[in-house]
PALUM-492043 format. One record per residue (C-alpha): residue number from 0; chain; x, z, y; residue in three letters. Coordinates in pm, whole numbers. Example, Ala and Ser with C-alpha at 12.3 -4.5 7.8 and 13.67 -1.06 7.14 Angstrom:
2
SITE  pos  unit       X       Z       Y  code
SITE    0     A    1230     780    -450   ALA
SITE    1     A    1367     714    -106   SER
//
This chain:
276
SITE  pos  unit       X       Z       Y  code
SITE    0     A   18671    6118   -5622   UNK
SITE    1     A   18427    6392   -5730   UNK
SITE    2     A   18036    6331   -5570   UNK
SITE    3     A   18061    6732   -5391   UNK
SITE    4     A   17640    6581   -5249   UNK
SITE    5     A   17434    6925   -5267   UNK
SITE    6     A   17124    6849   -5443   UNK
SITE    7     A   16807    6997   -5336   UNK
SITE    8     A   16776    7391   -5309   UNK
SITE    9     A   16523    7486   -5584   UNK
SITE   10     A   16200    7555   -5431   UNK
SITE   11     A   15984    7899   -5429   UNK
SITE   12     A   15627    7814   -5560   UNK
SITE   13     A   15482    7888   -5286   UNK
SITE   14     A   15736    7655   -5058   UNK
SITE   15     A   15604    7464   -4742   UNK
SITE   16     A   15701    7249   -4475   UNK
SITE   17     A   15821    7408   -4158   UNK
SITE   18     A   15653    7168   -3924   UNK
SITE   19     A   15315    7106   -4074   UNK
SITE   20     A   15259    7387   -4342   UNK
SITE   21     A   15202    7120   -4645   UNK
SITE   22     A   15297    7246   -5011   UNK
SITE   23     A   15655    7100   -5083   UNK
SITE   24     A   15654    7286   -5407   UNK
SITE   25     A   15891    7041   -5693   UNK
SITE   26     A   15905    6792   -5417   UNK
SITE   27     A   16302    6641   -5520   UNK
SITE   28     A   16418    6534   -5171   UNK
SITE   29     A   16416    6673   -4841   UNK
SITE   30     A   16127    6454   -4658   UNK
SITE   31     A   15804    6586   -4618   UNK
SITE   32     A   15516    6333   -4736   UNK
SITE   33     A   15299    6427   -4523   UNK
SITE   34     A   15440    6463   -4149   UNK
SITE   35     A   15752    6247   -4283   UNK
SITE   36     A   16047    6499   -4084   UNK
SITE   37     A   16326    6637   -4278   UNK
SITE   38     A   16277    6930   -4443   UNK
SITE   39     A   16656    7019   -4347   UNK
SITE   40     A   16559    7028   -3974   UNK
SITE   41     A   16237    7196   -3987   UNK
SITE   42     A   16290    7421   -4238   UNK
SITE   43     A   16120    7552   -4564   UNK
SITE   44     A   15919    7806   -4563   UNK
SITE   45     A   15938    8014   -4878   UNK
SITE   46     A   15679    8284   -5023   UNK
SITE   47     A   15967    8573   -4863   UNK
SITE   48     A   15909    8421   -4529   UNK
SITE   49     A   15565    8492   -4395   UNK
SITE   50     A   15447    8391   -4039   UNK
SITE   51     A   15461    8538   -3796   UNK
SITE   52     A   15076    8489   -3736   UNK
SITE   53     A   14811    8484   -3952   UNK
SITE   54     A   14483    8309   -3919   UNK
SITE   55     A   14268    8639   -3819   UNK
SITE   56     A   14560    8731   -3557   UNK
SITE   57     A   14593    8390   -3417   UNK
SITE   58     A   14254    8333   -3351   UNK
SITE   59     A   14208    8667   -3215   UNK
SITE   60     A   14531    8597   -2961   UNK
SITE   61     A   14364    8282   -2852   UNK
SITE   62     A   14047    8452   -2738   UNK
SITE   63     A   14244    8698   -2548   UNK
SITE   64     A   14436    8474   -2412   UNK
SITE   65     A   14130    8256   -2282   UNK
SITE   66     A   13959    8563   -2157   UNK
SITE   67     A   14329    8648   -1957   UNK
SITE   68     A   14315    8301   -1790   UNK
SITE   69     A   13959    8326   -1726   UNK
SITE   70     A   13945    8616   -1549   UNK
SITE   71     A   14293    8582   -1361   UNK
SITE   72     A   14141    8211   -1275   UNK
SITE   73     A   13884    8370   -1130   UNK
SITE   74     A   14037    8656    -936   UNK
SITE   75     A   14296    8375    -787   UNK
SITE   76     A   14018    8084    -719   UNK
SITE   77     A   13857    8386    -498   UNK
SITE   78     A   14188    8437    -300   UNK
SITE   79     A   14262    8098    -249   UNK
SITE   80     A   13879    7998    -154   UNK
SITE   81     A   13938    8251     121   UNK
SITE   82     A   14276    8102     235   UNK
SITE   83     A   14181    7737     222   UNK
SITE   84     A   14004    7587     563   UNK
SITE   85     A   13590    7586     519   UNK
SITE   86     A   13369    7275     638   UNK
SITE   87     A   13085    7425     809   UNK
SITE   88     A   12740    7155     804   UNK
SITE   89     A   12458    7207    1019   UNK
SITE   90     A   12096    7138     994   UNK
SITE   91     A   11757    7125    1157   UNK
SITE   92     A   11460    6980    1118   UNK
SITE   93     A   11143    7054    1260   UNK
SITE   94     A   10800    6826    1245   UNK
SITE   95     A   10533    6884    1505   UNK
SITE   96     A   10147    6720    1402   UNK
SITE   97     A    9925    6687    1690   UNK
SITE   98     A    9586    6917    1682   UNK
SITE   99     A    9396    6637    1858   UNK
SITE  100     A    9462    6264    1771   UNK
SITE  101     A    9496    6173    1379   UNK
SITE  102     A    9845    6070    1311   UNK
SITE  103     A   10029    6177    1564   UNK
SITE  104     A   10373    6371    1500   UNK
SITE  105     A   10712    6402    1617   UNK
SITE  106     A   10991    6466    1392   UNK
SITE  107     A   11272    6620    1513   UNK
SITE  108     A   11639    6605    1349   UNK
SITE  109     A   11990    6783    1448   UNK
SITE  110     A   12293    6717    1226   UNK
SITE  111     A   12676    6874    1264   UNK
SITE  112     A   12940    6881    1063   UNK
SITE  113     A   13283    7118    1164   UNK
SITE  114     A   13608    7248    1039   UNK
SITE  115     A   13590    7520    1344   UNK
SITE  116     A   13420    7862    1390   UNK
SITE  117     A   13257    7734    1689   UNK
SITE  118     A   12931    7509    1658   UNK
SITE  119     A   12866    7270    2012   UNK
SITE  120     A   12509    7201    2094   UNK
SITE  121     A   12377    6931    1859   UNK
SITE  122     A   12295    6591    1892   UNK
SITE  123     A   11852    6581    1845   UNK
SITE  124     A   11696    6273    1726   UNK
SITE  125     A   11323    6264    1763   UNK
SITE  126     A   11125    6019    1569   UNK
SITE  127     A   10785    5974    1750   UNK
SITE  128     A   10430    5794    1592   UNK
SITE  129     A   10155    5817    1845   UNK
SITE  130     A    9892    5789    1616   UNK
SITE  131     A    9777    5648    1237   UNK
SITE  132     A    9932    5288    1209   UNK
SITE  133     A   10154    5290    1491   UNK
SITE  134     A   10491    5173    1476   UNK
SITE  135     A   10761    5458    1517   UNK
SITE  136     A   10985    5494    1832   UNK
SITE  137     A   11265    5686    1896   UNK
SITE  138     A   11445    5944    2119   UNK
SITE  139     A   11805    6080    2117   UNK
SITE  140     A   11903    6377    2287   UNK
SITE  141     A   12268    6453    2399   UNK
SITE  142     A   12286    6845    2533   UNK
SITE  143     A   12637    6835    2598   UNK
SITE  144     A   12533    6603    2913   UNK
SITE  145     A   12194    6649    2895   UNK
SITE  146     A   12075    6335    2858   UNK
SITE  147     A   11875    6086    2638   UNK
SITE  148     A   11841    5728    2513   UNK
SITE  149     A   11522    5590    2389   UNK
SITE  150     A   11486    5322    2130   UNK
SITE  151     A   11112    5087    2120   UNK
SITE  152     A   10990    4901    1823   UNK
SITE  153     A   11335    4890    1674   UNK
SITE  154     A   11526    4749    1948   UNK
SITE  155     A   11880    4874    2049   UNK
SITE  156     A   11950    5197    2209   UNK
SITE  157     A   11884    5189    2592   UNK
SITE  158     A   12137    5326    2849   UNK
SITE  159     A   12156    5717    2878   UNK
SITE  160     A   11919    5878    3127   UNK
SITE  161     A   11884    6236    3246   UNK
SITE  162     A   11637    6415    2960   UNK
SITE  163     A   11333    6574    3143   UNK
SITE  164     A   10991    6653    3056   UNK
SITE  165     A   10881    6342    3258   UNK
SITE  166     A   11137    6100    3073   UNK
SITE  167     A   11011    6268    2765   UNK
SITE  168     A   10589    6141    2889   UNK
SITE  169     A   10764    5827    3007   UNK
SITE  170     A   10856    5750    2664   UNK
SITE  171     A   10515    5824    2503   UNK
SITE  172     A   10379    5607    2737   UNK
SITE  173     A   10588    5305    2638   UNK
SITE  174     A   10450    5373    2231   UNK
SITE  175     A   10090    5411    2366   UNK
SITE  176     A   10030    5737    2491   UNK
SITE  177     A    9791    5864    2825   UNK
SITE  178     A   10055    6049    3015   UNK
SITE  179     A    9771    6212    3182   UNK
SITE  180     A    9566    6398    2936   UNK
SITE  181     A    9631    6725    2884   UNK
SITE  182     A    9650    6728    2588   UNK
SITE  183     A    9910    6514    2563   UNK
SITE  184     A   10102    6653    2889   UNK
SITE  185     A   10071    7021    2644   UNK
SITE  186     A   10233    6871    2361   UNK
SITE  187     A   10513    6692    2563   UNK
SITE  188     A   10575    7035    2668   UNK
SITE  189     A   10606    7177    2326   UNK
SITE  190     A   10805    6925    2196   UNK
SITE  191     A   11055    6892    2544   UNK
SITE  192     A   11114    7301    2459   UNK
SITE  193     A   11199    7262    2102   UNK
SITE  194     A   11440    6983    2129   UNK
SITE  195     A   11611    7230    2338   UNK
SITE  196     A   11612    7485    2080   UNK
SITE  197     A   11700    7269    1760   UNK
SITE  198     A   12018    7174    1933   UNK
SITE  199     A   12126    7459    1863   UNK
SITE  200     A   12161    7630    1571   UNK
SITE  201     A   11965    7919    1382   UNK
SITE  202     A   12271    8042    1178   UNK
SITE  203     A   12611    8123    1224   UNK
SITE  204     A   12821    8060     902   UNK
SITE  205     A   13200    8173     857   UNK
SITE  206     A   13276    8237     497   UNK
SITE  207     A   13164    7960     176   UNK
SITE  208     A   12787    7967     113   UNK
SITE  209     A   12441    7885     230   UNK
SITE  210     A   12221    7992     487   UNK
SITE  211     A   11844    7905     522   UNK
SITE  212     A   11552    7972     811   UNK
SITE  213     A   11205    7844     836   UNK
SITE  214     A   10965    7920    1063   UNK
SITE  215     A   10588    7781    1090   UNK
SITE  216     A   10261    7785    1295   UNK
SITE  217     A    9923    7622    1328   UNK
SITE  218     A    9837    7702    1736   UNK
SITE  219     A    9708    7436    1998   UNK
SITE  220     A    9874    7188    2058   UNK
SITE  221     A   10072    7134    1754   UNK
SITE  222     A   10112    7261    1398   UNK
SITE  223     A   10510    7301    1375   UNK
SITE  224     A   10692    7368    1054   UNK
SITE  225     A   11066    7399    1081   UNK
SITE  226     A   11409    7430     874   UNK
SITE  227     A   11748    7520     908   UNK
SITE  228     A   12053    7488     658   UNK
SITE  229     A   12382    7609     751   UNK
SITE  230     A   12647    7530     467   UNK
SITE  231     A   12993    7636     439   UNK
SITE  232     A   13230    7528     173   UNK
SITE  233     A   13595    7431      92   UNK
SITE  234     A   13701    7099      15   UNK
SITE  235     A   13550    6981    -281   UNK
SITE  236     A   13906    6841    -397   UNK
SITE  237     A   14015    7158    -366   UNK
SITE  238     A   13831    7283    -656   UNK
SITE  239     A   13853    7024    -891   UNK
SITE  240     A   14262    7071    -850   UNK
SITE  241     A   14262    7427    -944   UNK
SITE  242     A   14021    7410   -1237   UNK
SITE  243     A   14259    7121   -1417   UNK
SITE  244     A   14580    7289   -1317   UNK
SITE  245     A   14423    7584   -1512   UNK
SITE  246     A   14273    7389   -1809   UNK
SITE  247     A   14635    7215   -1861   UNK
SITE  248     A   14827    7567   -1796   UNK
SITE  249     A   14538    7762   -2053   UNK
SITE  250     A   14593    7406   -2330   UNK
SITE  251     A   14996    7491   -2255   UNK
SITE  252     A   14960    7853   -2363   UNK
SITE  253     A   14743    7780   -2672   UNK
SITE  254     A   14989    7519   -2786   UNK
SITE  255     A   15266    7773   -2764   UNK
SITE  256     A   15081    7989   -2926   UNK
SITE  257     A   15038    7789   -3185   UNK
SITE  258     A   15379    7700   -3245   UNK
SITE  259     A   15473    8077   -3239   UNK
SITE  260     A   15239    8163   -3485   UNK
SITE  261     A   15381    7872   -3761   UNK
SITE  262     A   15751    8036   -3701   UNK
SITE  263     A   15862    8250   -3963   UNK
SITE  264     A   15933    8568   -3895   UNK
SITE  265     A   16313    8596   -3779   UNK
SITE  266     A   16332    8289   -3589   UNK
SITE  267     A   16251    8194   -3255   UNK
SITE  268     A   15924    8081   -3161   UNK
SITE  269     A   15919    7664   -3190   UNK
SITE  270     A   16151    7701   -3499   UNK
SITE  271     A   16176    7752   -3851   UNK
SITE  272     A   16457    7859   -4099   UNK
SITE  273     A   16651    7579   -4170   UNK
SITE  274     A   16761    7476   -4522   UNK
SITE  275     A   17157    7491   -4542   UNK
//
């Protein structure tokens, strides 16, 4: 019986392998040396048969590509930011330094955090030392029922009473305080109206950013300096999903890219001519 085995097709000088471009020129089988696949399934790719991409093109195409997904990433990363629900944090601090006794400040503190438009009245925690080496106490305020707790040397929060200027001197009394100087009487005052005010806050925030206020002033009784932050931003989840999404979709695009450009011409774009 006659051997009818077709030996190897002769090979143009300038003959490479379909699938990764090394020189099979007077190579006498049909297995590349180098990636190892079969020459008759990925094809040869003679001098006649020129790619379909050069390296100048090809590296042109992939910045234009990158700049296209960089700029539609961006255009789509502003539509969904819009569409995607915004946490909304709230913050206000204020410190107050007594005028007339060395030491003496009160530190207020109002803290909210919301998925809503709407911002309730804040929680105020005042942080109270009477004077140089005192220990500090503490107040809480509560304006939704108008009420506060008071906590002494570090013990445990005491029951909820109705907040009024006089349970506001009560408390300085209990860290040390003469609840009837006048000086003292003018800074409980001071400090009763601006708990008050940083329960609520300075800035109204619908849309992702940041917000800031300050305000500050040196008159009798106190020296105040004061700060509010209003932030707005989507989940931070959010974000990180969309950016790998569109790293793995723009590493998808140069890959096919890359596999069009090492196609011959004639043939589609992840193949090359086969050898019969």
């Amino acid at each position: 019986m006659t051997d009818t085995a077709t030996p190897p097709p002769a090979l143009d000088a300038r003959a490479r392998c379909g699938k990764c471009d090394y020189n099979v020129t007077g190579l006498d089988s049909l297995t590349c040396p180098e990636c190892g696949s079969d020459l008759r399934r990925v094809g040869i790719i003679n001098a006649a048969e020129q790619r379909r991409l050069g390296r100048g093109p090809l590296i042109a195409a992939a910045v234009l590509f990158t700049f296209t997904v960089a700029l539609a990433g961006g255009l789509l990363a502003f539509v969904i930011e819009q569409s995607l629900p915004v946490v909304r944090t709230y913050d206000n601090t204020m410190t107050l330094k007594s005028l007339a006794v060395a030491g003496r400040r009160y530190t207020l503190e109002a803290h909210h955090e919301t998925w809503g438009d709407d911002v309730p009245p804040m929680e105020v925690t005042l942080s109270f030392y009477a004077a140089d080496g005192k220990p500090m106490e503490a107040m809480r305020y509560d304006p939704a029922t108008n009420t506060s707790r008071t906590s002494l040397g570090g013990a445990t929060w005491a029951p909820p009473q109705p907040f009024t200027l006089e349970a506001l001197l009560a408390f300085e009394k209990s860290a040390g305080v003469d609840d009837t100087d006048a000086t003292a009487i003018d800074e409980a005052k001071t400090v009763f109206e601006q708990m008050h005010s940083q329960s609520r806050t300075g800035h109204m925030i619908t849309f992702p950013g940041r917000a800031t206020g300050g305000m500050s002033s040196n008159n009798k009784p106190l020296s105040i300096n004061a700060t509010s932050v209003a932030v707005a931003d989507t989940p931070p989840y959010a974000t990180t999903a969309f950016v790998a999404l569109l790293v793995v979709l723009w590493l998808a695009g140069l890959r096919a890219l890359w596999r069009y450009s090492r196609a011959p011409r004639g043939t589609r774009g992840g193949e090359s001519a086969a050898v019969p």
